[in-house]
C-alpha positions in Angstrom: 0.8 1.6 -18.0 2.0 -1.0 -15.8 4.3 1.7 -14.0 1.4 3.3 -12.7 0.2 0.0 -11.0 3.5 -0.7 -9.6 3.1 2.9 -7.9 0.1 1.8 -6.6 1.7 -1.3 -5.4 4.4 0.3 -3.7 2.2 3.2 -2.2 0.2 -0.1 -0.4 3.3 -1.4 0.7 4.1 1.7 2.6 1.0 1.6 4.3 1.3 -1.9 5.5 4.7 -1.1 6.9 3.2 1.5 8.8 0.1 -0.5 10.1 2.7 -3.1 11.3 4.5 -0.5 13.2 1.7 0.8 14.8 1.6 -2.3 17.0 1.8 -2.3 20.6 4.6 -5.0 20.8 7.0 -6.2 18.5 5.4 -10.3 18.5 2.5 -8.9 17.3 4.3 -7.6 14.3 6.0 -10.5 13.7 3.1 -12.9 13.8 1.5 -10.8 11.3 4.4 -10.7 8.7 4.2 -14.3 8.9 0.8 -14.1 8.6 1.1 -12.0 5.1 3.9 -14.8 4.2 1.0 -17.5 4.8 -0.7 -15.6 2.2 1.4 -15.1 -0.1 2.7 -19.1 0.0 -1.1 -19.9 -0.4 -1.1 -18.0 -4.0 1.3 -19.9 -5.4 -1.0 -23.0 -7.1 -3.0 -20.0 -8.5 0.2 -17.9 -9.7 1.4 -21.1 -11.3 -1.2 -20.8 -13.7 -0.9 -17.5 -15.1 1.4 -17.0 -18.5 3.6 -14.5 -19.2 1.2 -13.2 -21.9 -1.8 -12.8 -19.5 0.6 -11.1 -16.5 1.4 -8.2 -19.6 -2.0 -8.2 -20.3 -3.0 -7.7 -17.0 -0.8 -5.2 -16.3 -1.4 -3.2 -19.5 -5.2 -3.3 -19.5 -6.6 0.4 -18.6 -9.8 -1.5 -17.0 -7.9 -3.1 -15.0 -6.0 0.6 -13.8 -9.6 1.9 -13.6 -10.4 -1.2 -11.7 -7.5 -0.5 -9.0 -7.6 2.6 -9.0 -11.6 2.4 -7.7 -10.8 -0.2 -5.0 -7.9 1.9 -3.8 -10.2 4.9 -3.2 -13.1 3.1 -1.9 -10.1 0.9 0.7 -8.5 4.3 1.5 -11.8 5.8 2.9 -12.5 2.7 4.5 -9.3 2.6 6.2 -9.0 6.1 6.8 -12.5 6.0 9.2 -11.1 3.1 10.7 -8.2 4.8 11.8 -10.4 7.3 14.0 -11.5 3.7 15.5 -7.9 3.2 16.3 -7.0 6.2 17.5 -10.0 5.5 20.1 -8.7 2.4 20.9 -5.2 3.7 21.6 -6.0 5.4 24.1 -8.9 3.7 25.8 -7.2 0.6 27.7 -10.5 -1.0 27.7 -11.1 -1.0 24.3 -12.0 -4.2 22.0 -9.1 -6.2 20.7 -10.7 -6.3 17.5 -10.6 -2.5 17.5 -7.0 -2.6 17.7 -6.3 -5.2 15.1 -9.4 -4.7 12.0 -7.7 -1.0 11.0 -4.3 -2.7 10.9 -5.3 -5.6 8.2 -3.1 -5.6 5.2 -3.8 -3.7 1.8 -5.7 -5.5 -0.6 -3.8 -4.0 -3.1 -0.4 -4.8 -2.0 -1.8 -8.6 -1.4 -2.7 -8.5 -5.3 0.7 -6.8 -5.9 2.1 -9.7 -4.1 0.1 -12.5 -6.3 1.6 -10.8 -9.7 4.9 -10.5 -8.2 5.2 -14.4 -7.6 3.4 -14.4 -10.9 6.6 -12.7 -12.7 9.2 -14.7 -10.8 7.8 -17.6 -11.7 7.8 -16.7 -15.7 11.1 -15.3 -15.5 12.9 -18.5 -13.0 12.6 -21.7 -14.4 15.9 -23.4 -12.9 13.4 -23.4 -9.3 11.0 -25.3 -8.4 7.3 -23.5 -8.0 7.0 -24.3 -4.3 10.4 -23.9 -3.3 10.4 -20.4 -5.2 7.2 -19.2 -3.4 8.3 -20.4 0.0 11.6 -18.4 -0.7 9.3 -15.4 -1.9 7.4 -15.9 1.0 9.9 -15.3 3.4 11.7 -12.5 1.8 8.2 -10.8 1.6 8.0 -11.0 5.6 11.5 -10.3 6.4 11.4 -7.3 4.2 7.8 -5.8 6.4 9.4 -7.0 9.3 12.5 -5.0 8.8 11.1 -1.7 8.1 8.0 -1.9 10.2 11.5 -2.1 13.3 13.3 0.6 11.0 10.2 2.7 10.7 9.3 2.6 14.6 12.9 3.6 15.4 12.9 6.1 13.1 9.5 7.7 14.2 8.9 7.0 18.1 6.3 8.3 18.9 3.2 6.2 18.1 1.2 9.5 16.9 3.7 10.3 14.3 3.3 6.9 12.6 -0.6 7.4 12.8 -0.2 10.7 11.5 1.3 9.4 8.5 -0.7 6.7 7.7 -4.0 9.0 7.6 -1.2 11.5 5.3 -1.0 8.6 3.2 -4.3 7.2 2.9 -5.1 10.6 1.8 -2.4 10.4 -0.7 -3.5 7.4 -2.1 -6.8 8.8 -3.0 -5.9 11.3 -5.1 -3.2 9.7 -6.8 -5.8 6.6 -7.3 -8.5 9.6 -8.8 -5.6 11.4 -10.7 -4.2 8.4 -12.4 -6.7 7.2 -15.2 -6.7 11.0 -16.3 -2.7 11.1 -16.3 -2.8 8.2 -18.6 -5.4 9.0 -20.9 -4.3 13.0 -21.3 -6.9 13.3 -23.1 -10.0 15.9 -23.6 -12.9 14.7 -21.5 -16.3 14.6 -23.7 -19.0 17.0 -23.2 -16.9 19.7 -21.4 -13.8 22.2 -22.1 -11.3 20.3 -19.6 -7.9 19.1 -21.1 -6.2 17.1 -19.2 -2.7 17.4 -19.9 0.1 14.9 -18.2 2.7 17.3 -17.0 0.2 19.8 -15.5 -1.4 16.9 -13.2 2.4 15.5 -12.7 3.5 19.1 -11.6 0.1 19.3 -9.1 1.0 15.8 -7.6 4.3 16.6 -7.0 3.4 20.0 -5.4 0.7 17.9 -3.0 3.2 15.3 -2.3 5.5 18.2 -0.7 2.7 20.1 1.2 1.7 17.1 2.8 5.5 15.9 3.6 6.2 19.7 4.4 3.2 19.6 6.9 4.1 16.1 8.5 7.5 17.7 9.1 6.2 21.0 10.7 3.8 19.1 13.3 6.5 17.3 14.1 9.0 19.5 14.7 5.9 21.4 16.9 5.2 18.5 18.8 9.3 18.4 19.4 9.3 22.3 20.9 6.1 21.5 22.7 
């Protein structure tokens, strides 16, 4: 089960790369991976007291899929409508700083996939000390989103594109995070003739996946003609 989280991990870092590349200048997107690594240092007296046993438990506990799955929904929505606030922003010069900077906070589930990644290292590393082992952590962590946020903006320039696919995304996330109990359980639900078999729902992701790529693709290859 804890494969499924990690997807879920993953899919949040995706998006923070993107909301890191959708700032105006490059500082601003290096203050805010250092801001993440801030973060992510400030974990580690709290990481430090997890076991091994309790990070597998964690990770294999259905409640706590159902759990993340929920709050991944409910943030996707949130962070969808505040992406219409962006857009607005964008292209209003008079707009709020704040506008500019609230849709652009990092995941809460890639923060929490952060916490029980210095978790692991810190159960699996024992020739380290703690500190020095989050601080190294730390840095790789913002030197990583710093990297591909400058990789991403050179690979998509124009700034709607990146929009485009973080609202793709968001969208993405929410079905996967609605799919993903029922892909686990497989299982008939009560009271009703529904079965919900694994490799049916995997073959129906997979086909969303590539309508939504495909479509990403064909606007912009559009935009390109236009």
């Amino acid at each position: 089960m804890w494969i499924f989280l990690i997807i879920l991990f993953i899919l949040s870092y995706f998006h923070v790369v993107i909301n890191l590349s959708l700032f105006a200048k490059k500082r601003y997107v290096l203050i805010f991976c250092l801001f993440i690594a801030m973060i992510s240092f400030a974990m580690v007296p709290f990481s430090i007291q997890l076991s091994f046993k309790i990070l597998n438990r964690i990770l294999n506990d259905l409640n706590v899929l159902s759990l993340a799955c929920t709050y991944q929904i409910v943030e996707s929505i949130v962070f969808m409508i505040l992406s219409l606030l962006l857009i607005r922003a964008h292209y209003k010069k008079q707009a709020v700083m704040i506008l500019r900077i609230i849709p652009l906070l990092p995941s809460g589930v890639f923060l929490v996939g952060i916490f029980l990644g210095e978790t692991y290292l810190f159960n699996v590393i024992d020739n380290m000390q703690f500190y020095r082992l989050g601080l190294l952590f730390s840095a790789t962590i913002a030197a990583v989103l710093l990297i591909s946020a400058i990789a991403l903006r050179k690979l998509l320039l124009n700034w709607e594109w990146r929009m485009e696919l973080k609202i793709i995304l968001s969208f993405f996330q929410i079905i996967l995070a609605m799919f993903l109990p029922l892909l686990l359980m497989g299982i008939k639900i009560r009271g009703t003739q529904l079965q919900v078999d694994i490799r049916t729902a995997a073959i129906s992701l997979a086909g969303m996946v590539f309508i939504g790529v495909a479509g990403f693709y064909y606007q912009r290859l559009k935009k390109r003609r236009i």
